[in-house]
N, C-alpha and C positions, 0 to 999 in steps of 0.2 A: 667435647669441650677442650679447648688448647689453655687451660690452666692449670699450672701444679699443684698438688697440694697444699705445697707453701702458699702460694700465690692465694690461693681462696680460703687459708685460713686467715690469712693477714688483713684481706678485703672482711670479712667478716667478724674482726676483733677488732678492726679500727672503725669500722661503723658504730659497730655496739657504744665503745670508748667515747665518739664524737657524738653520735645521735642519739645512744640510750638503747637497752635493752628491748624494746617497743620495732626498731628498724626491722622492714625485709629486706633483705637486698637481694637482685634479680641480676643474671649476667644477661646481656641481648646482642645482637649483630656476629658481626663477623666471627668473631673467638667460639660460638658455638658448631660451628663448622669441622670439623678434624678434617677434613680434607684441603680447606685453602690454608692461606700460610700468612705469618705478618697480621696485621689489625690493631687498631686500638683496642682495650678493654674498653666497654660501655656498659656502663655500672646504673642501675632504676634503683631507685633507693626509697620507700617508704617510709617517710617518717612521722612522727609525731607535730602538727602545725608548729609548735613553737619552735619545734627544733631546724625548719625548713626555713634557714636563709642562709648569706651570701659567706657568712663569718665562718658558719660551720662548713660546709662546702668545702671554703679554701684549707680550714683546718685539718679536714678530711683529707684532702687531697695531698696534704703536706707531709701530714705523718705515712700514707703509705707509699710517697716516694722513697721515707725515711726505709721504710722495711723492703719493697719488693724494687725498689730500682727505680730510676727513669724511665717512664713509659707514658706513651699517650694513653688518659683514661680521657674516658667522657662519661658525664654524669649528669643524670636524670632526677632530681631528687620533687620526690611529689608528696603533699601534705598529705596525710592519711583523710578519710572522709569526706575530701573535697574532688569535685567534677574533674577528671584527668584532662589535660589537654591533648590534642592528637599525638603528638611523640609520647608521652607519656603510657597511654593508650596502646599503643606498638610495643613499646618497651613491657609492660606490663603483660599484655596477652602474649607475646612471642617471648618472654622471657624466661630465662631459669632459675628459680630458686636458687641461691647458696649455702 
């Protein structure tokens, strides 16, 4: 996994923060690879229905540029209990815990 410790605790304190104690959050793509180099973060985010829209997302997004820098994330955020859609589905079975 090409994440620092930093990095994955800050991913995982600012979920909490934004979407509530309830969130998984899963790393998937390219960053789980230690051999390639470069990549966005791509971030599956489980959450609570009410907590899945557009507000928190960007709120999410905001504060951890505030902590780990500029960087491409991409984010998958899916209601808890509801039918994944196919990226979701990828992200979810190919992903990794945080």
């Amino acid at each position: 996994m090409r994440l620092t410790t930093a990095e994955v605790t800050a991913i995982k304190q600012t979920a909490a923060e934004v979407f509530g104690p309830a969130v998984t959050v899963r790393l998937f793509g390219s960053r789980l690879d230690d051999a390639r180099r470069g990549g966005d973060i791509d971030l599956f985010l489980e959450v609570e229905p009410a907590q899945a829209n557009f507000r928190n997302e960007c709120l999410f997004r905001h504060r951890l540029e505030d902590r780990i820098g500029e960087q491409k994330i991409d984010v998958v955020l899916h209601p808890q209990g509801r039918p994944p859609s196919p990226i979701a589905e990828i992200a979810r079975d190919m992903g990794m815990t945080l």
